[in-house]
Each structure stands twice: as C-alpha cells, then as structure tokens.
C-alpha positions in Angstrom: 96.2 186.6 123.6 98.3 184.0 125.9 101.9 183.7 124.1 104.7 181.4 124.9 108.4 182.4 125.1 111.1 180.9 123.4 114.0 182.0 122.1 117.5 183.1 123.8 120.3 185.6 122.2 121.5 186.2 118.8 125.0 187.2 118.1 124.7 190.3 116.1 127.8 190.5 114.6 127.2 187.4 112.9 123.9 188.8 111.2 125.1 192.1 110.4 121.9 194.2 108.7 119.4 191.6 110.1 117.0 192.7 111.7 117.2 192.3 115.8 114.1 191.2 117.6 112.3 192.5 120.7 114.3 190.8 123.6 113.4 190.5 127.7 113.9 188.0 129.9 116.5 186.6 128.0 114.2 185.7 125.1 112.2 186.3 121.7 108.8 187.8 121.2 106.3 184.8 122.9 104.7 182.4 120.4 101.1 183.1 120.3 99.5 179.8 121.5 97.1 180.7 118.6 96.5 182.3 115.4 94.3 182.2 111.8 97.5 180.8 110.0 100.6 179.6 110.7 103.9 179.7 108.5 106.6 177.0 109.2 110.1 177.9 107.1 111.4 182.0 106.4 113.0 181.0 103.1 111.8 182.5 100.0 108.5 180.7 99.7 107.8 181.7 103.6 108.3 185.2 103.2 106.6 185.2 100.0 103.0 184.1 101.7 104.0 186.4 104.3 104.2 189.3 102.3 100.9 188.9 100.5 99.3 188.0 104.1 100.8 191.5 105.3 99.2 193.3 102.0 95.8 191.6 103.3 96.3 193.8 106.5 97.1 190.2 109.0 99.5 191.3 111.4 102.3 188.9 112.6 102.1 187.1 116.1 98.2 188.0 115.9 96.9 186.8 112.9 99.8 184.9 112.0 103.0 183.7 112.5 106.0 182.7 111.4 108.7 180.1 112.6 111.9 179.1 110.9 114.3 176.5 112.1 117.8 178.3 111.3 119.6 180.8 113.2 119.1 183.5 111.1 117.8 185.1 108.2 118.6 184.1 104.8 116.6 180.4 104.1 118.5 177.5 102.9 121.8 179.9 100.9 122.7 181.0 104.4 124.1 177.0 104.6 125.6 177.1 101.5 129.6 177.1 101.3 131.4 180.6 101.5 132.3 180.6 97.6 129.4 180.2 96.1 128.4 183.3 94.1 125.4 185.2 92.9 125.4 184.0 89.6 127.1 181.2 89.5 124.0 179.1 90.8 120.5 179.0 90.1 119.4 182.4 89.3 118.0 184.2 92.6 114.7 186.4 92.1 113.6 189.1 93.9 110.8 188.5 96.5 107.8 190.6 95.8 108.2 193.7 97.7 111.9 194.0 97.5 111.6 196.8 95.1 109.9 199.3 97.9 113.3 198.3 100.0 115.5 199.9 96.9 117.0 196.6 96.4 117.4 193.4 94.2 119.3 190.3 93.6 120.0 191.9 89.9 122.5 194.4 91.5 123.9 193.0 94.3 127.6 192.6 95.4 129.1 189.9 92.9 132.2 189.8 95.2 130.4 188.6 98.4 129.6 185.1 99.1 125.7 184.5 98.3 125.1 183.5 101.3 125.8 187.0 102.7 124.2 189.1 100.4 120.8 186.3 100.6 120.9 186.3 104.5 121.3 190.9 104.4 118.6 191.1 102.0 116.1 188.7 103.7 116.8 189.8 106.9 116.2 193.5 105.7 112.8 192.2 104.0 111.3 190.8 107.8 112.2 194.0 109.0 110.5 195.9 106.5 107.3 194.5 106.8 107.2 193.2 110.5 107.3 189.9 110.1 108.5 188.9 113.7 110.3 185.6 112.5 110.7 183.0 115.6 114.4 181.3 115.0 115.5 179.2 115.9 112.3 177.0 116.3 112.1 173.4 114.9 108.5 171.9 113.8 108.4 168.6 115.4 104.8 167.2 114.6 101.7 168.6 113.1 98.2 166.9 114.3 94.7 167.5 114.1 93.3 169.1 117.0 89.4 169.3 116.1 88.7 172.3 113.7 92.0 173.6 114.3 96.0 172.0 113.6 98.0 171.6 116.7 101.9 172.3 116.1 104.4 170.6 118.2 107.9 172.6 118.1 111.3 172.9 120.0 112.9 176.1 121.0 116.6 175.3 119.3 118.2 178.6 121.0 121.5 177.8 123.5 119.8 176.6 127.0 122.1 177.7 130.3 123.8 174.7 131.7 123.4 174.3 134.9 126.9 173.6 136.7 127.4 169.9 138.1 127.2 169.7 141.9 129.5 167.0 142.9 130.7 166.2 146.1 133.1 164.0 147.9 133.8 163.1 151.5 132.4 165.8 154.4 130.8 167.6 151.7 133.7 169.1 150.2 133.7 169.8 146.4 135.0 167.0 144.0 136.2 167.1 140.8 135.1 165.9 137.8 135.8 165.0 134.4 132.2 164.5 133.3 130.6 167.6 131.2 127.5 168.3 132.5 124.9 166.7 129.6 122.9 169.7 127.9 119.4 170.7 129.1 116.9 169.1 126.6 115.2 171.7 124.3 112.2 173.3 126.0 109.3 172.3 123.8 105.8 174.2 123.0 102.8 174.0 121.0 100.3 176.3 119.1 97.2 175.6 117.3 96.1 177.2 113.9 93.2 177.4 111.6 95.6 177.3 108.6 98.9 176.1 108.2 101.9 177.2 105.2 104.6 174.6 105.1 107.2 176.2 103.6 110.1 173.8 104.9 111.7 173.7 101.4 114.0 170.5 101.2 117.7 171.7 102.4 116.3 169.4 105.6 116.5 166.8 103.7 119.3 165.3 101.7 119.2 162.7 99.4 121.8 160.0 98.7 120.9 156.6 96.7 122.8 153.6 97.6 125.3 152.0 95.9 127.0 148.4 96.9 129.9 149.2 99.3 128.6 151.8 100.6 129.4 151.2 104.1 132.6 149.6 103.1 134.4 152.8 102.1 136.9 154.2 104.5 137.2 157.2 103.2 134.2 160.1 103.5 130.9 160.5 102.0 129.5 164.0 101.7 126.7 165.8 100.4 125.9 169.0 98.8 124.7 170.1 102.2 128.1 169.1 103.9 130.6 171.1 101.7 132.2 173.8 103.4 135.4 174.8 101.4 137.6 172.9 98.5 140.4 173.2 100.7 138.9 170.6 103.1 139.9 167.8 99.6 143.4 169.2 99.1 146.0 166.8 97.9 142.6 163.8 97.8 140.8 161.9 95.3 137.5 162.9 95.1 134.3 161.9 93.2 131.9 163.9 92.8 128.1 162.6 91.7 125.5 164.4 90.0 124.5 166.1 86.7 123.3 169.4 88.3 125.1 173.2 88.9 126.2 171.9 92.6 128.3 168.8 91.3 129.4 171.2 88.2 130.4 173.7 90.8 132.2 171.3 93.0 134.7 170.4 89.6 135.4 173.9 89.5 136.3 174.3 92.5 138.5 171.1 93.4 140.3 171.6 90.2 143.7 172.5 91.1 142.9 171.7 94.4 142.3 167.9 94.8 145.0 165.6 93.7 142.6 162.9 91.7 138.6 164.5 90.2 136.2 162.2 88.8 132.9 163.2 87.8 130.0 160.6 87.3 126.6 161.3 86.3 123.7 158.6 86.5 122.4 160.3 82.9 124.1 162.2 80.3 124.5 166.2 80.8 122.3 167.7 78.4 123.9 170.9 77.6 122.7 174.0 76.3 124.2 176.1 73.9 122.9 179.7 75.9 124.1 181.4 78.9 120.9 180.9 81.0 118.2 178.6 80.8 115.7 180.2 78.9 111.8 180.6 79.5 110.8 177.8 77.2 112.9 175.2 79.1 111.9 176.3 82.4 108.4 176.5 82.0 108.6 172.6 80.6 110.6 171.7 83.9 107.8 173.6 85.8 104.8 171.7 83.6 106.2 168.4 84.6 106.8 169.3 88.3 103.0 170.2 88.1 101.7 167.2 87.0 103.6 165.3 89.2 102.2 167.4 92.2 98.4 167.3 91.3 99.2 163.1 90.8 100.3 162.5 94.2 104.0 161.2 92.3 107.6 162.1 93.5 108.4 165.1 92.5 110.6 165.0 89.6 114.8 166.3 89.3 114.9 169.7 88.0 117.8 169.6 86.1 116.2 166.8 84.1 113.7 168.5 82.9 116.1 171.5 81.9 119.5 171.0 81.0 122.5 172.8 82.0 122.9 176.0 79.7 126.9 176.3 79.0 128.1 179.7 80.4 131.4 180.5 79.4 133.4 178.9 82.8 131.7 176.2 81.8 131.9 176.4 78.4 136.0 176.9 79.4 136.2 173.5 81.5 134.5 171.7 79.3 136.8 172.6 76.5 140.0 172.2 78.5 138.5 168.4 79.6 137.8 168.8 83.4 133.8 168.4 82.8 133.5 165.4 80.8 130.9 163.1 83.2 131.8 159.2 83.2 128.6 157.0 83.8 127.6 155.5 86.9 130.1 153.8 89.2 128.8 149.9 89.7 130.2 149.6 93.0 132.5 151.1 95.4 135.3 149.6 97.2 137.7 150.7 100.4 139.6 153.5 98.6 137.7 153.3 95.3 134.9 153.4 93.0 135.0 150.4 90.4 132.6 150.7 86.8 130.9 147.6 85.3 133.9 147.0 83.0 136.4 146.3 85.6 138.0 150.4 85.7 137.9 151.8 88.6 139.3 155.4 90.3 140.7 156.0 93.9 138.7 157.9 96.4 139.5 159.6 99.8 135.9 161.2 99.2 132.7 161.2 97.4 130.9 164.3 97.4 127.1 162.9 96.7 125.8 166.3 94.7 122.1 164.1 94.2 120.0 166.5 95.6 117.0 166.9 98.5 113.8 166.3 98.9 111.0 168.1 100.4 111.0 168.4 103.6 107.6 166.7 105.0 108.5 164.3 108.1 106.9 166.3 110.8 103.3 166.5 108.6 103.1 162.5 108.7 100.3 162.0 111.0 98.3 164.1 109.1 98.8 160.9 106.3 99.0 163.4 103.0 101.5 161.2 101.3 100.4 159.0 98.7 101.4 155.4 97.6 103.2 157.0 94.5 105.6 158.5 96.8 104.4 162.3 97.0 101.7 164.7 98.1 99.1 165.7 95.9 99.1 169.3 95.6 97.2 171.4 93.1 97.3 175.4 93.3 99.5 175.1 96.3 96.5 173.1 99.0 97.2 169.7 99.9 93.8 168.0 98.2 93.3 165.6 101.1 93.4 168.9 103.4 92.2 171.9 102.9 93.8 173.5 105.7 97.0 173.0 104.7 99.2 174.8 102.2 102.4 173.9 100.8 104.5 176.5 99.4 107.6 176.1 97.4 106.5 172.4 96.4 106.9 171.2 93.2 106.7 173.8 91.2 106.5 176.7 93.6 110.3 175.7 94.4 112.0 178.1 92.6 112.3 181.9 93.4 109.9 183.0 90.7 107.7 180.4 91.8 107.4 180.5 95.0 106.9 184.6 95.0 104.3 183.7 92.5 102.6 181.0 94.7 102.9 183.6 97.8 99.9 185.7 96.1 97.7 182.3 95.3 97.9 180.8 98.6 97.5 184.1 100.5 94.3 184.6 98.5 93.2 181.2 99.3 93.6 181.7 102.6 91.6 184.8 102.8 88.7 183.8 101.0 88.2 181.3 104.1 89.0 182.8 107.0 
C-alpha cells in the first residue's frame, strides 16, 4: 500500500514510558495514502474506537489509522498546568483495556502532576495494542472525494532550516541579521471509507465578550493558557467561571495573587457529597443527548451537574475565598466594574468559560446546523453516515467516550 512520510524526531526524555515509533530517514512510520477508517485525535475517545477496532482484528496503518495533533501521548491533560492533580479534577476513567496493562487511574501516583501520569499511561496503552499514532499531524480539511473522504493534513514535526546564503561584493560572505523564515509545513493527504473525529474541544477555547474588552491593558487568559500561579504573584486577578477549572484557579492564586475575585455568570450550585453522583451525571449526560440528536449547541456540563463540595472546597468556602460575585457589566483599563457602580482592579482575567468542540476542519462537509450544533445520534453524524464523532456530546467524558468506543467500532463494522 503506497504510504507517505511525515514526521521528524521525538525527544525521549520528554515522554519518558511512551512508546517510541519506528524511525528512518529521519521520520515516522508513512501515512498510508488509504485505509477503511480513519481516526483524527489520540485522546481518550480516539484510543477508545481504537481499541475496539483492534478487538475486531483491523490492524493500524492498514486498516486504519490514527493521527493526533500533539506532540505526544497523553490527549488534552498533557496541556494542562503542572499542578493539577489526579483527583482534584474531573474524575479520570480507565480506558477499556487498561486492566490487561496492570494499571488504572484508580491507583495512580497522587503526587505527580496529572499530566504525567495521563501522558505514561496513554502512551503505555498505543504501545500495547499497536496503535502506530502519527503526531504531530494537524487535520486541515475534510472533503468528499466520491465514495470515499479525502483528509487534508500538515506534518507539525521541526522542519531543517536551511541556512541563508548571503553574499556581498566579489562573492564573499555577508552578514546578516535576518533569521532565516521557517520552511512551511510539508502537507499530505489520505482518503478513507470512514472517518472518527475525535478532536475533543481543548482546540478550541471559548471566551464571551464583554464591553471593554479590548480596552484592558492588562492580560486576558484562558483555561488553556495557565501555566503556573506563580506567573499572577503580587496581581489582581479575576477569574470567570462556575466550573472545577475557575474553582481550582482560587485555590491556587490564594496566597499567591495580591487581589482574587471570582465571578460567575450563574449561581454555583453546590453539592453536599464528595463526588458527583450517578444520578446527577446521568441527567447532565440526558440533556447533552438531546441536544446532540437536535442539531443544538451542546450544553455546559457543570450546568447540568453541580459542583459536589469536597472538603478543600468545602474548607475555602468556609474560610470565604469561594464566594462567586455575579457578572461583571463591563471592564475598564485596570478593572472590572458591576452594574451598580463597584468595581475590582485587574492585572489579569483568567476566562475559565470553557471549549467547544473542535469541528473547523469538517466545514465543507456542511454538518452544522442553524441551531448552532451537529446532529449526532449514537455517535454518526445523521447528515453522514460516514462519519463518526466520538467524544461529542455525551461521549465527552472518560466513561463516555470508552463506552461510545465499542458503539461506533461496531457501527463501523457492520458496513465495511
């Protein structure tokens, strides 16, 4: 089968326990130019259909494939900031198949950021079951290409720079100051019967506007921006949002940031449990559903759920750090300013509003509806049968989306 190569070196001691892929001539494993199905995103929903796909004998870079946008293993927590612990975030379920690897999410190091112990255990799990991940490969543009979808993607790996050849008088070499621009990223293309989008929505950040936006001098930050507390020492900061990522953002700053406001657009609904229990999540996941199968916007999680109180944040509660103010009205040079005239300093607002799925590069296929989302029922786009979307709606949690693995894998092979 005629294969393209993309790819160039990993750094291995930055992926310590993932798995290393076949390398010569400085590059992956080729992209087959074509396969039965093809899997765009390696996060939890992409290695879920992979798995079952692997249990229904396919074989990766023949029957199927897989390509993932990030540098390594690991999905969207290996972007998530250094503190951030198992078990102080959403709850992380093991992928189907972990079990036969001797290990799970329910007994993993505590101590070491999530993103580490998400990133080993993933990258242990393609390994495993020979899943030949292509990283770092982008999805630029999904078209129809007769019977078959034609994928349009960009090989994201560190291109050699060629040096700048510049010369003065009689030939002799001349220096310059100009830095020699980067090569553009070498594109290529493969076409597929089937196709998993399992982008997730880490790709896509969502902030609402507020008047004065672009009048603020300070800095505006999302979820997907925070890298350490330390970075607000000695600042005012705002933080926005009723989810865990704004609550974990007061614990963090507190102590740390000389000013902390917290505003909410709606009031926190907290529960009086540790976790969020199977009642509560299963509503969430109803109304996610319906929402799907209508072609809508997919609905905020937390909405749907409530916060339960654990007992750090059952702590700063009582002590008064998470007591949410409403809505800002407007925001100002160095402030935020409510509806009544009171108003807080800022050197930052931290915008902890959430994502949305991830869907740009499936546009001309024209899936989106007028109500704003994709109509998806039993995880197949209803306009398309061809095309899958794992890990929407609600596949999007880890339960979920190891749950939707086995439907759409099924799916799949009752038509191929």
């Amino acid at each position: 089968m005629p294969r393209r190569r993309c790819g160039g070196p990993v750094d291995a001691a930055k992926w310590p326990g993932a798995p290393l892929r076949t390398w010569w001539d400085g590059g992956v494993d080729a992209i087959p130019d074509r396969v039965k199905v093809a899997v765009i995103g390696a996060g939890q929903a992409g290695l879920s259909v992979a798995f079952y796909l692997r249990r229904f004998e396919l074989v990766a870079d023949e029957d199927f494939v897989m390509l993932d946008r990030a540098p390594g293993p690991g999905g969207a927590w290996q972007h998530r900031w250094s503190s951030l612990r198992l078990g102080t975030a959403h709850k992380v379920n093991d992928l189907p198949g972990m079990g036969e690897l001797g290990i799970s999410f329910e007994t993993a190091d505590r101590t070491l950021p999530a993103k580490e112990v998400v990133a080993d255990y993933y990258g242990r799990f393609e390994e495993h079951y020979r899943l030949n991940v292509h990283r770092p490969v982008d999805v630029r543009r999904i078209t129809n290409d007769g019977v078959d979808l034609r994928i349009e993607y960009e090989d994201l790996s560190p291109q050699p720079v060629e040096e700048l050849k510049s010369r003065g008088f009689f030939g002799r070499r001349r220096k310059t100051f100009e830095a020699a621009a980067p090569p553009p990223a070498p594109r290529g293309e493969l076409r597929a019967q089937f196709l998993v989008n399992a982008t997730g929505t880490w790709g896509s950040p969502f902030v609402p506007y507020y008047p004065g936006m672009g009048d603020f001098r300070g800095r505006h930050l999302h979820t997907s921006d925070f890298a350490s507390a330390e970075d607000f020492r000695d600042e005012n900061v705002i933080v926005v949002g009723g989810g865990t990522s704004a609550i974990g953002f007061m614990l963090e700053l507190e102590g740390v940031a000389s000013g902390l406001t917290w505003v909410s657009r709606r009031p926190i609904d907290w529960l009086d449990r540790q976790e969020l229990d199977l009642e509560g999540a299963s509503a969430a996941v109803s109304r996610q559903d319906e929402a799907a199968r209508a072609g809508r916007a997919l609905p905020s999680i937390v909405s749907g759920t409530g916060v339960p109180k654990n007992r750090r944040i059952a702590a700063g509660i009582d002590r008064g750090l998470l007591v949410a103010k409403p809505m800002f009205d407007r925001i100002e040079a160095d402030r935020v300013v409510w509806s009544d005239g009171s108003e807080a300093k800022a050197d930052a607002i931290i915008w902890a509003t959430g994502f949305r799925p991830e869907l740009r590069h499936l546009s001309p296929l024209r899936l989106r509806e007028k109500a704003g989302g994709v109509t998806v029922g039993q995880g197949a786009a209803w306009h398309d049968p061809r095309i899958f979307l794992a890990g929407y709606g609600p596949q999007a949690s880890t339960i979920g989306a190891s749950r939707a693995g086995r439907m759409i894998a099924r799916q799949i092979m009752a038509m191929i």
